[in-house]
Each structure stands twice: as structure tokens, then as C-alpha cells.
C-alpha positions in Angstrom: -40.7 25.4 -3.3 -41.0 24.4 0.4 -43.9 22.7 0.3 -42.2 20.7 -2.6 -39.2 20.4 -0.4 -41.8 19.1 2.5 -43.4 16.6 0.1 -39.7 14.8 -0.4 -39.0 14.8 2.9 -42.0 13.2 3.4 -41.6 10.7 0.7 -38.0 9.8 1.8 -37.5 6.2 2.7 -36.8 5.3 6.3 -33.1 3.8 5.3 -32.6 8.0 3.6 -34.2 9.2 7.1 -31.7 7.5 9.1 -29.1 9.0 7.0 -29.6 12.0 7.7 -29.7 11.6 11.3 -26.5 10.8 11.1 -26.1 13.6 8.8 -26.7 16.0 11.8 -24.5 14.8 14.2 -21.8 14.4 11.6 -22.7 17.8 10.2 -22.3 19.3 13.7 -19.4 17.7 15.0 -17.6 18.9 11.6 -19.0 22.2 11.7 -17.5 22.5 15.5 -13.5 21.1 13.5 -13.8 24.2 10.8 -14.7 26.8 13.5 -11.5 25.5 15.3 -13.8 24.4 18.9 -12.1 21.2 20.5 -13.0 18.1 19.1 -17.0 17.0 20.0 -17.4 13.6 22.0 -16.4 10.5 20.5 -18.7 8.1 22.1 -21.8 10.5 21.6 -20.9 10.8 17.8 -20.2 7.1 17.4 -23.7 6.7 19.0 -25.2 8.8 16.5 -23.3 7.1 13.6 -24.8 3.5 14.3 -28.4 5.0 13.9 -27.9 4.4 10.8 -27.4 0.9 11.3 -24.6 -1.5 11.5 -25.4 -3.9 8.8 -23.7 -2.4 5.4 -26.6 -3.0 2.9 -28.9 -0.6 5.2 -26.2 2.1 5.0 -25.5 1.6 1.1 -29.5 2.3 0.5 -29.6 5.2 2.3 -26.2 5.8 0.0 -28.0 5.7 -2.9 -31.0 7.8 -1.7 -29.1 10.5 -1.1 -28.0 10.1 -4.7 -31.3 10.3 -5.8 -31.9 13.3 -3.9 -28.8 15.1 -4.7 -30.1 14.6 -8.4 -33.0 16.0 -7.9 -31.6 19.0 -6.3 -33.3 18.5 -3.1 -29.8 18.4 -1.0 -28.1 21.7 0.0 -24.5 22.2 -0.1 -24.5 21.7 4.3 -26.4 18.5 4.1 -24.2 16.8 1.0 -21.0 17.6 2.8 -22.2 16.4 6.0 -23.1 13.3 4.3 -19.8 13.0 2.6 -18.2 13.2 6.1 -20.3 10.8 8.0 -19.6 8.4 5.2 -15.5 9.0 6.0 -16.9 8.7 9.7 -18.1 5.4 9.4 -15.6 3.8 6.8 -12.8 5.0 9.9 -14.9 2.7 12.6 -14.8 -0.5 10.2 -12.0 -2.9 10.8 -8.9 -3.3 8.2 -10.6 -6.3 6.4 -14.2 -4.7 5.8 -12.2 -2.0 4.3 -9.8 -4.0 2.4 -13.1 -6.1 0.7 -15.3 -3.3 0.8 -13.2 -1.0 -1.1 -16.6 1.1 -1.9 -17.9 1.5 1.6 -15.5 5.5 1.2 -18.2 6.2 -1.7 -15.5 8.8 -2.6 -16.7 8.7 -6.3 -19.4 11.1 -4.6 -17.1 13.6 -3.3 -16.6 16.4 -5.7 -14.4 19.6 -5.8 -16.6 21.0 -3.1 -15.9 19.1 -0.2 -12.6 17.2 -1.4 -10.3 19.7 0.8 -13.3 19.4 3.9 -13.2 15.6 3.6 -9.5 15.3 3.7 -9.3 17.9 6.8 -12.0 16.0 8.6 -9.6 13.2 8.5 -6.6 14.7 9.2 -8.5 16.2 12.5 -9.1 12.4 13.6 -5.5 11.3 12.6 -4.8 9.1 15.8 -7.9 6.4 14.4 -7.5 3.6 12.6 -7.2 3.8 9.1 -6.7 7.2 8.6 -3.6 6.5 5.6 -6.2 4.3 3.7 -8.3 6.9 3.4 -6.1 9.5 3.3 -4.8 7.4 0.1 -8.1 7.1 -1.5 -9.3 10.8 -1.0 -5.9 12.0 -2.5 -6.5 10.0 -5.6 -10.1 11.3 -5.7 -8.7 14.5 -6.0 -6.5 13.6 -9.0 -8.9 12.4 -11.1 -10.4 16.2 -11.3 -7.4 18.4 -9.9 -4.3 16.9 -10.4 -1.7 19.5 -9.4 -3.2 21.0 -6.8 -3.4 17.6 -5.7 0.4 17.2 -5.9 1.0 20.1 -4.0 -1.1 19.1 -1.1 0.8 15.9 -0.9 4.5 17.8 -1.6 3.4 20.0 1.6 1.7 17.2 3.7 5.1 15.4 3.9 6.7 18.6 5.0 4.8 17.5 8.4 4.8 15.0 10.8 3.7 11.4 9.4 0.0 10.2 10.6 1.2 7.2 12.2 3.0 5.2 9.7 6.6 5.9 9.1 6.0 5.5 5.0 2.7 7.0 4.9 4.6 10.4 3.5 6.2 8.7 0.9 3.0 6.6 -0.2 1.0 9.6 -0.5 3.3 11.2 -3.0 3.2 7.2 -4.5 -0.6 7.8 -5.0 -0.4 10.7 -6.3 1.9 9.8 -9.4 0.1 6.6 -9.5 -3.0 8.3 -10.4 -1.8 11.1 -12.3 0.2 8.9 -14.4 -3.0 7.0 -15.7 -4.6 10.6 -16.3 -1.6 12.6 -18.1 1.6 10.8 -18.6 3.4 13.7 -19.9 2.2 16.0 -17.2 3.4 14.1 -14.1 6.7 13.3 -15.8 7.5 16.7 -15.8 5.9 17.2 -12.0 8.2 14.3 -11.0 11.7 15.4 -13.1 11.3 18.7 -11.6 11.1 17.9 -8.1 14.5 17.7 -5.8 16.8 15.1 -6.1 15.9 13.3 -2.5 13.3 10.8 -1.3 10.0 12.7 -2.3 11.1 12.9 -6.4 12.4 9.0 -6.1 9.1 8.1 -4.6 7.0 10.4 -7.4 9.5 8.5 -10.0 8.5 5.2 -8.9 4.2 6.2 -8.7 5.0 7.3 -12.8 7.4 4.4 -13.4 5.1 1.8 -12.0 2.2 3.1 -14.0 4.0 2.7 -16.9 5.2 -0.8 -16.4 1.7 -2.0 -15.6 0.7 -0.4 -19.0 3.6 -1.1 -21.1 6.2 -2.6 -19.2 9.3 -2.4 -21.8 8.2 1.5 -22.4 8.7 1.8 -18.4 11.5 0.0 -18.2 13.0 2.2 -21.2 12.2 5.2 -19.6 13.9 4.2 -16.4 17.1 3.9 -18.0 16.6 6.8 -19.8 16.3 8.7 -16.2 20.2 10.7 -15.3 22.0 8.5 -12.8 21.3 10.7 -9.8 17.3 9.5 -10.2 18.0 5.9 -10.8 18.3 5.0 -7.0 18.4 1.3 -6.3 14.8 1.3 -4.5 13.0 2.3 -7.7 14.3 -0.6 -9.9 13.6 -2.4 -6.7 9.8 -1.1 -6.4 9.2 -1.7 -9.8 10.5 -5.4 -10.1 9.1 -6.0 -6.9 5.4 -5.1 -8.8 6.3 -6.5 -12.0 7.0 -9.9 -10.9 3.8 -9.9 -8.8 2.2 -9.6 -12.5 4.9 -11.8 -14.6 7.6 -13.3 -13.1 9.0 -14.7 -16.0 9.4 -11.7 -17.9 10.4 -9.5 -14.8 13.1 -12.2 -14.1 14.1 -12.3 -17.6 14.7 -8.2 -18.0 16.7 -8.7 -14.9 19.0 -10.8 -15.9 19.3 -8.4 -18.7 20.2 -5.4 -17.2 23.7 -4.7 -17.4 26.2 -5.0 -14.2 26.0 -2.9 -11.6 23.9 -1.8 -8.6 20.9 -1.2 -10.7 20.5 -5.1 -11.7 21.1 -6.2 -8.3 18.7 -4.4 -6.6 16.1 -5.7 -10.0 17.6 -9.7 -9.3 17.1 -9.0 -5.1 13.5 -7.3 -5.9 12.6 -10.6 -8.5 14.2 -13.3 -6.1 12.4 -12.3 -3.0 9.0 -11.6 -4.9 8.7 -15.0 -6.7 10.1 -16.8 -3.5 6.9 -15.8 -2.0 4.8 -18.0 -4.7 7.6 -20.0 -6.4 10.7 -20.8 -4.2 11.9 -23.4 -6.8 11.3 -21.3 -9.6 13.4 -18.6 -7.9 16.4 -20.7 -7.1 16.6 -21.8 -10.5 16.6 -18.1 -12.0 19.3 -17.5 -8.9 21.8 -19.9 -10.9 22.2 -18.0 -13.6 23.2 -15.4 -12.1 26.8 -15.1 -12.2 28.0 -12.5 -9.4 28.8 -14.9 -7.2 28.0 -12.8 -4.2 24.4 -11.5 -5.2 23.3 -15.4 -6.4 24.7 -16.6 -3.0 22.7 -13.6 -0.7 19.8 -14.4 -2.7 19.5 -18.4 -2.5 19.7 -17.7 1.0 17.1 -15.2 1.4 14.7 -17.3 -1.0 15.3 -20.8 1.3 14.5 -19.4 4.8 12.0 -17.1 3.0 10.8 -21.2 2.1 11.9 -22.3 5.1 9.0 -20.1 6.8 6.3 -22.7 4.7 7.7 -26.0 4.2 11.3 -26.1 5.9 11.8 -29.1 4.6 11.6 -28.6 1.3 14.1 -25.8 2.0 16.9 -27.7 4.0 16.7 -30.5 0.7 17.3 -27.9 -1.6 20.2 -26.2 0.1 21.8 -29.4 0.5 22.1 -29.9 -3.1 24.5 -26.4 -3.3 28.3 -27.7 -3.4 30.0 -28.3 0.2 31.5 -25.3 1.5 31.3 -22.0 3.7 28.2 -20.9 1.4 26.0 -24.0 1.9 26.3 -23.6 5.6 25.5 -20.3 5.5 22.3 -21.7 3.6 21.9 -23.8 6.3 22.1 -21.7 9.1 19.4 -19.1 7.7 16.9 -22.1 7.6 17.6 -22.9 10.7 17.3 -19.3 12.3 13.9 -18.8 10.4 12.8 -22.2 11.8 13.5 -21.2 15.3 11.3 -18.6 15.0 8.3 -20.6 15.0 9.9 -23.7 17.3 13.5 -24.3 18.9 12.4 -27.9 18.6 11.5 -27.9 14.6 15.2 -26.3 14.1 16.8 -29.0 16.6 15.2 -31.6 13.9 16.3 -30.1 11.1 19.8 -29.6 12.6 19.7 -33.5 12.9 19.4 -33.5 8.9 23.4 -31.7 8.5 25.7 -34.5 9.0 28.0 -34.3 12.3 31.0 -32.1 11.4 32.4 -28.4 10.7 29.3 -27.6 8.6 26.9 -28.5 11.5 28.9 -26.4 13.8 28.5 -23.2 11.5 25.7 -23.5 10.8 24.6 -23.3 14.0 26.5 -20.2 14.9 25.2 -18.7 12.3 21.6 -19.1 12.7 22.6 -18.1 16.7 24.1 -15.2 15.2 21.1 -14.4 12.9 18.4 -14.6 15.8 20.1 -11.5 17.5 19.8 -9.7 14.4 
């Protein structure tokens, strides 16, 4: 046996050698975080991490030899989870947009039951880096797809602590978690979710189940959100979930808005749809805004969509607010475009200020988009 263990050593490919270089020094430093010693060098790890080599396709073919290896049954237990630890190790060095495009570079499909709870306290011990809540996200939701309530619990306890660095990082955990468990066992994480406290960690577990549903079957979701007692129908979740909705289908999420029945519930939906599409469609936006009839939530809302246009093509934005009727609302339209161009150049918003004609309007908005840049 250790002469065929010798033989595969021997065998291994220099990109599967460099690996597990790494492996050691990974290995070691994470060995030192279980026993409880003080955290081991940074710069002397880091050094050991780029023997593997900076250039991604080196570090996915050593990936895949350990694969190989670990099929054959030529990796111990030590050695896999060190690799699965150096992987987390170097995914935490990469910047926000190798991550974001390189969603595989975790290779958390390869993290099993075994190491899941080492992997997640390795990165809990390095919580000040960079990163840490997109991994922490995408270990959690590893640990769903093959233990779903124990998962929960972690993240139901986690919260219980200080935040990593992000003040919604708790929150987005929980998010995850209902996300994932939704697309595994619907009827299971509805009843996780209903039986949690009324507060902030149920509402956010609500909208993770809600917003499965609604990318699955959107009229079921929205069914079931009614269906919820009053108490768990708090105006951020019809917000979150017309917020991702209209991302998808703007026509239809604007459409079940407009349905919704008075109240606080289909103003948060209208808000979530008007801001969302005002991010691709400003026009389109302003022409759901009309028919809206509460006076009061159309008017907030063609404001909010015209300096959200304001931002990329003010123009465009000060021509369509000239078209609403004269009066205290249109200078209130006004003024927003002006404060949002101000942010960018005090001498675009003197231009566009020359576009109100001379008079009361002029003058408020002006104070108004003064009054809006202390804000």
C-alpha cells in the first residue's frame, strides 16, 4: 500500500505538486485556528498560497487533480480538508470582480459534510478580509443542499452575534438559507420560517421562501404572501419581492401591483416596481406611475423615478417633469432633478435651472433641491 501510495506521488503532475504545497501551509495554519494558537503570519501564508501560482487555469488543474486523487482514494481526510481550506484561502485574496465572474473559483461543490463546519470556521477566524459574506453566503448554501436544518440553525445562531462587517450580512445569511432550502423542500422551510419569532429574522426567512416561489411560480408566491397573518406581511417583503420580480418581468410585476388592494402593502409593491424599472425604463415607469391613483404615492414616486433618470440623461428627466400640470408637485419634481444633478456638477444644475421659466416655480425649486442636498 505505500509503495502504491509512493508510485502516485510520483506520478502526480507538477500543477497537483504545487497544490499541495500549498496544502501544507494551509493545513498548518488551520491546524494552529482549531487548536485555539493565535493566528499564523499572514504574509508568510500568502507567500505559500501563490506557489501555486497566480494565473487561475494553473490553480483549477491542480483543482481537478486532486479530484482525481480523492477518487482514487489516495487523499486522507488531513490533506482533502487542507485543500478545501487553501481553496477558501485563495478565493479571499481575489478581488470583488474575479469573484463575481469567477463564481467557481470557491469549488464549494467539493466540500462535503466533513469539512463544511471546518471551512465555515476557517472563515469566520479571518472575518476582518475581504469577502468574507460572499463566501460565507456560498458555504451556507453548500450546507443546505445536504443538511438543511442544521444549516438553519447555524445561521439563526450566527446572527445572535456581531455582524462580519456588513450591517445586513445577518439578515442575508438567513436570506440564503431560505433561498436554498426553498428550492430543496418547500414545505419544510415554510414551516422553519412560520415558526420563527415575529421580528426581523422570520421576515427575512419569509422573503428567502417567498422569493423562491415567485421566481418559480410567481402568482403561487404571490398567493401565499397574502395568505401570510398580517403581523408577517411587513412592507419590506412585498417590497423585496417586487423589487426581484420586476428585475425578471416588469410588466407583470407592475401589473399585480396595481392590483393589490389599498393599503400599505401595495405601496411598498408600486414604490419597489417604480424604483426597479426606473433603473432600465424611466419612461416606462412614469407611465405605470399615472395610473396610479393615490395621489400622494404616484407623486413621491415620479419624483424618485426622474432624478433616479436625472442621474443618466438629466435632460430627458427635466422634459418629462415639465409635462406634469403647473403646481407645488411639478416643482417639487423639479427640484429633485436638480439636487441629483448637483451631485455630479453645480454647473450642469445651474443649466438646467436655466430650462424653469423665471418665477415662483424657479424659486422652489431651488429651495428644494438646497433642501435635499443636506439630506
Amino acid at each position: 500500500m505505500k509503495e502504491a501510495t509512493k508510485s502516485s506521488a510520483t506520478a502526480m503532475n507538477p500543477h497537483a505538486k504545487k497544490a499541495v504545497l500549498v496544502t501544507i501551509a494551509i493545513a498548518a495554519w488551520g491546524a494552529g485556528f482549531f487548536m485555539g494558537s493565535e493566528r499564523a503570519d499572514e504574509s508568510s501564508v500568502a507567500r505559500s498560497a501563490g506557489k501555486a501560482g497566480a494565473v487561475w487555469e494553473e490553480k483549477l488543474a491542480a483543482s481537478h487533480a486532486t479530484k482525481a486523487s480523492a477518487s482514487a482514494g489516495e487523499v486522507s481526510a488531513e490533506d482533502r480538508r487542507g485543500r478545501v481550506l487553501q481553496r477558501l484561502f485563495e478565493a479571499m485574496q481575489q478581488p470583488e470582480a474575479v469573484r463575481n465572474v469567477r463564481g467557481d473559483f470557491l469549488d464549494v461543490e467539493n466540500i462535503g459534510p466533513d469539512d463544511i463546519r471546518a471551512a465555515i470556521e476557517f472563515v469566520l477566524k479571518r472575518g476582518d478580509d475581504s469577502g468574507v459574506e460572499y463566501v460565507m453566503s456560498q458555504l451556507v448554501a453548500r450546507w443546505i443542499e445536504f443538511d438543511p436544518k442544521t444549516a438553519a440553525d447555524f445561521a439563526l445562531t450566527f446572527i445572535k452575534g456581531p455582524p462580519l462587517r456588513a450591517p445586513w450580512f445577518r439578515d442575508n445569511l438567513i436570506d440564503v438559507v431560505a433561498t436554498k432550502w426553498a428550492g430543496k423542500d418547500p414545505a419544510a422551510v415554510k414551516a422553519w420560517a412560520l415558526a420563527l419569532p415575529t421580528g426581523k429574522e422570520q421576515q427575512a426567512a419569509l422573503a428567502g421562501v417567498a422569493g423562491n416561489m415567485m421566481r418559480n411560480d410567481p402568482a403561487a408566491g404571490l398567493a401565499w404572501v397574502k395568505s401570510l397573518p398580517r403581523v408577517m406581511r411587513a412592507e419590506s417583503l412585498y417590497r423585496q419581492i417586487f423589487t426581484d420580480w420586476c428585475s425578471r418581468d416588469p410588466l407583470a410585476a407592475s401589473q399585480q401591483a396595481l392590483a393589490l388592494p389599498l393599503g400599505a402593502d401595495r405601496q411598498a409593491a408600486l414604490a419597489a416596481v417604480a424604483q426597479q424599472w426606473a433603473e432600465t425604463d424611466p419612461q416606462a415607469a412614469l407611465e405605470m406611475l399615472q395610473e396610479v391613483p393615490e395621489s400622494g404615492t404616484r407623486n413621491m414616486e415620479i419624483a424618485n423615478t426622474l432624478r433616479k433618470w436625472a442621474s443618466t440623461n438629466p435632460d430627458a428627466a427635466m422634459d418629462a417633469a415639465s409635462e406634469i400640470p403647473a403646481g407645488g408637485y411639478r416643482a417639487y419634481a423639479y427640484g429633485c432633478i436638480l439636487a441629483e444633478a448637483a451631485r455630479k456638477s453645480k454647473d450642469e444644475a445651474s443649466r438646467l435651472l436655466e430650462k424653469i421659466p423665471e418665477g415662483s416655480e424657479r424659486a422652489e425649486a431651488q429651495i428644494i433641491a438646497a433642501k435635499s442636498a443636506k439630506d
